[in-house]
C-alpha positions, 0 to 999 in steps of 0.5 A: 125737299121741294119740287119747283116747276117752270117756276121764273124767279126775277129781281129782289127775290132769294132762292133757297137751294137746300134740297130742292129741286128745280125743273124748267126754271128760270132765275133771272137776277135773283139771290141764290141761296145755298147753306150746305144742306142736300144738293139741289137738282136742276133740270134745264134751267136757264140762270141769268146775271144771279148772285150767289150766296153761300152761308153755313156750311157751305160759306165755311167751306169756301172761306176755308178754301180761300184761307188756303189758298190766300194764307198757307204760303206755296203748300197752301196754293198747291192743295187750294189750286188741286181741289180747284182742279177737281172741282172743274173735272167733276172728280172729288178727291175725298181720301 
């Protein structure tokens, strides 16, 4: 793990997010890069117009999400739509 402080990321530059964490950071522009390894941490950072990328496991587990919801008919969208749900609730149902 990687400590990054007031550190400005702009235009054409990847940020690889895996385990790292970010104090006081700005990325403005930049690539967000995130595999599915440890949980970064942020502490006031400031995002701008970024793009995100999700690869490995993490790009897996948002494929699988979109294949439930766009694949598996009503029950499929339910499940999709609840976890979807939890996401934005801060609560994940892990049983």
């Amino acid at each position: 793990m990687a400590e990054f402080i007031e550190q400005t990321y702009g235009p054409g530059v990847n940020v690889d997010l895996d385990g790292n964490a970010y104090t006081r950071c700005v990325f403005d522009r930049c690539r967000m890069h995130f595999s599915g390894g440890a949980l970064p941490t942020f502490k006031d950072v400031k995002f701008r117009d970024v793009i995100w990328h999700w690869d490995g496991a993490a790009g897996n587990g948002l494929a699988l999400l979109s294949a439930l919801y766009n694949h598996f008919g009503p029950t499929g969208r339910r499940d999709a739509e609840e976890m979807i749900r939890n996401i934005r609730s801060g609560k994940m149902r892990t049983e």
